[in-house]
C-alpha positions as CSV (number, residue, x, y, z in Angstrom):
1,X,70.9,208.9,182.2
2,X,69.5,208.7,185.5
3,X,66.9,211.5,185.8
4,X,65.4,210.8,189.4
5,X,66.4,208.4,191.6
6,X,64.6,208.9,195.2
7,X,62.9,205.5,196.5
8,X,59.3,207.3,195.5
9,X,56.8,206.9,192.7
10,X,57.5,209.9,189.8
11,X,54.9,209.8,186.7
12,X,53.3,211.3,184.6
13,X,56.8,213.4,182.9
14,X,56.7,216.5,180.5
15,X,59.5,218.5,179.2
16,X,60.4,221.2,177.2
17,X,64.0,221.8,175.7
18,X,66.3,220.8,178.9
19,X,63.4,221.2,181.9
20,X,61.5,218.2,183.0
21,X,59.1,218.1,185.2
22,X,57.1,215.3,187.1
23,X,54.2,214.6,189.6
24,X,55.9,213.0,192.9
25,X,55.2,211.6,196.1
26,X,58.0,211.4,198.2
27,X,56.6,213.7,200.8
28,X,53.4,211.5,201.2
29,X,51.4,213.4,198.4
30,X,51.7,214.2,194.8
31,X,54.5,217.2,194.6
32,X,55.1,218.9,191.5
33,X,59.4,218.5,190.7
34,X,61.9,219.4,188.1
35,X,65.5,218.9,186.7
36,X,67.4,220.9,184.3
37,X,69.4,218.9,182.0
38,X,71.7,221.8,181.5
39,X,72.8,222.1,184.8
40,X,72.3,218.5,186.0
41,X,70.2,220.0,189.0
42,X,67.0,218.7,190.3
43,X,64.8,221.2,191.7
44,X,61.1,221.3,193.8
45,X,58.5,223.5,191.9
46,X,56.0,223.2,194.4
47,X,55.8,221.2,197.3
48,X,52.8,222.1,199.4
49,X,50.6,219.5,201.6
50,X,47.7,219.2,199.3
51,X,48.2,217.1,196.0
52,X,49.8,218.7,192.8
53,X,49.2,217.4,189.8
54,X,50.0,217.1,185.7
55,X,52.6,219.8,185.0
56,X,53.5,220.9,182.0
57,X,56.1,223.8,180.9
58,X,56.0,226.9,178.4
59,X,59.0,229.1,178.7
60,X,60.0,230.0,181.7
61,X,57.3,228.8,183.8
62,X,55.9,225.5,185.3
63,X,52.0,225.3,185.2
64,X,49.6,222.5,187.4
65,X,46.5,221.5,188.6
66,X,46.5,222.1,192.6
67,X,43.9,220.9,195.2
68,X,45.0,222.8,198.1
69,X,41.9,225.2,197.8
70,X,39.6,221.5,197.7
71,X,39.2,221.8,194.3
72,X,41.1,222.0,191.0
73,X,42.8,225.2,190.4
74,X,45.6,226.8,188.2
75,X,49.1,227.5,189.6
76,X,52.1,228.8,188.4
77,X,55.7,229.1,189.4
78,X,58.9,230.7,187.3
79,X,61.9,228.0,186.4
80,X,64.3,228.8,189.0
């Protein structure tokens, strides 16, 4: 099973029960993106200019390391 398939780099994968989620760059920096295996759907959990980094998943929400403050902060976002 194909999970993602863009020409970009994905790493650095975690999942919980059917969510995935990876760090990737196909917008020219590190983007934080998902896919529910239940729906077959891939989704963008945050895609902001500044680089996202090492998500990880607990319930219903995505968590990651974010730069776009210039250093390493906390952020959050709900499963859609």
């Amino acid at each position: 099973m194909v999970i993602c398939k863009h020409t970009s780099e994905q790493r650095n994968l975690f999942f919980a029960g059917d969510i995935i989620v990876w760090e990737d760059d196909r917008n020219g920096n590190w983007d934080i993106y998902g896919y529910d295996m239940s729906t077959g759907k891939e989704f963008p959990t945050c895609i902001h200019p500044a680089e996202q980094y090492s998500p990880t998943v607990s319930g219903d929400m995505v968590v990651w390391e974010d730069k776009r403050n210039g250093n390493d902060d906390i952020y959050g976002a709900r499963l859609p």
